[in-house]
C-alpha positions as CSV (number, residue, x, y, z in Angstrom):
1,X,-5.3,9.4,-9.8
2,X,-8.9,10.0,-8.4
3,X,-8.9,6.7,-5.9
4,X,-5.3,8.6,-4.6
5,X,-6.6,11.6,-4.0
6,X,-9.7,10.1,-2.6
7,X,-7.3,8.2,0.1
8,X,-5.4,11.2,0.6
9,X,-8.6,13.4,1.3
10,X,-9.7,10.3,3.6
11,X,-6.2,9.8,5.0
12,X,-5.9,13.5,6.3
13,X,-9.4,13.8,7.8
14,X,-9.9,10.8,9.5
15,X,-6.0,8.8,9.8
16,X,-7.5,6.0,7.7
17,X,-7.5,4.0,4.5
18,X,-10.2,2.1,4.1
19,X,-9.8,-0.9,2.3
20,X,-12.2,-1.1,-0.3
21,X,-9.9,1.6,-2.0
22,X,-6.5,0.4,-1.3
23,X,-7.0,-3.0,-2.2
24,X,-9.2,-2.2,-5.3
25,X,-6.3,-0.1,-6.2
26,X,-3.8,-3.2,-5.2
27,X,-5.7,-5.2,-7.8
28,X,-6.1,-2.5,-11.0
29,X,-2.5,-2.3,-10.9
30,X,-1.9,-6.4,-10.7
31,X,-4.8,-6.7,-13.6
32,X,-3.2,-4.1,-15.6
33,X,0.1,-5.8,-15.5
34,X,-1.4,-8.9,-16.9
35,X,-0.6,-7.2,-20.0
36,X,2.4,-5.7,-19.5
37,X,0.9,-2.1,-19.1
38,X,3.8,-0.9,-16.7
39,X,5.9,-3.4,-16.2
40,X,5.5,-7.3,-16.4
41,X,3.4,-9.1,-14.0
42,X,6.3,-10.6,-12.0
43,X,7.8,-7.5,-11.4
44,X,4.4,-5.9,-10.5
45,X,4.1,-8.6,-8.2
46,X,6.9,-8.7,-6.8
47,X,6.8,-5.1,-6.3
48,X,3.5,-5.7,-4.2
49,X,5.1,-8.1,-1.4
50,X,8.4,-6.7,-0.8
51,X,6.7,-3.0,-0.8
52,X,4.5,-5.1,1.9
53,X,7.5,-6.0,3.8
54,X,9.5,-3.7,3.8
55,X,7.1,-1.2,5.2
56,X,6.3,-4.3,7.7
57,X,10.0,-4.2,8.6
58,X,10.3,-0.6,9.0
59,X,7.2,-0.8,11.7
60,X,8.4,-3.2,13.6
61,X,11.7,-1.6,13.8
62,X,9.8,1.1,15.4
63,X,7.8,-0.7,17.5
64,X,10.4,-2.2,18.8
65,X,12.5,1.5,19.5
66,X,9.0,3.8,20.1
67,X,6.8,0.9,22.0
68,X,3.6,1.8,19.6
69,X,3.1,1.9,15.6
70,X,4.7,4.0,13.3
71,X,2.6,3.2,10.5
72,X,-0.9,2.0,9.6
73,X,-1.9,-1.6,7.7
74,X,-3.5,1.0,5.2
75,X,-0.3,2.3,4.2
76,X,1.0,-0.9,3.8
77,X,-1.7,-1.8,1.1
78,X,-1.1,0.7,-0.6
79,X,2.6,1.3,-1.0
């Protein structure tokens, strides 16, 4: 909860998401999954790229229709 409120404080001020937060987040959740915390590591996994892509999809759909970005890389990491 405190690295997503950090992003959400850094997110609002200054329209960023720095990495070392998103991805450390990334890999808590993967290393937690190791042992079935959540869910099972494929599912967590799995969850990971296709969250990836889909927002990747959803993007280029709109860069495609607007002719800039609708959303950041940051967001990407950490959906």
């Amino acid at each position: 909860c405190w690295i997503l409120l950090t992003l959400i404080n850094i997110d609002w001020q200054h329209q960023i998401l720095p990495d070392e937060l998103t991805l450390f987040g990334l890999w808590l959740g993967i290393i937690f999954n190791l042992y079935n915390f959540f869910t099972d590591i494929h599912s967590a996994i799995y969850g990971a790229i296709l969250g990836y892509l889909f927002l990747s999809i959803v993007n280029f759909v709109a860069k495609f229709f607007l002719k800039k970005a609708a959303i950041g890389n940051g967001d990407f990491k950490l959906l």
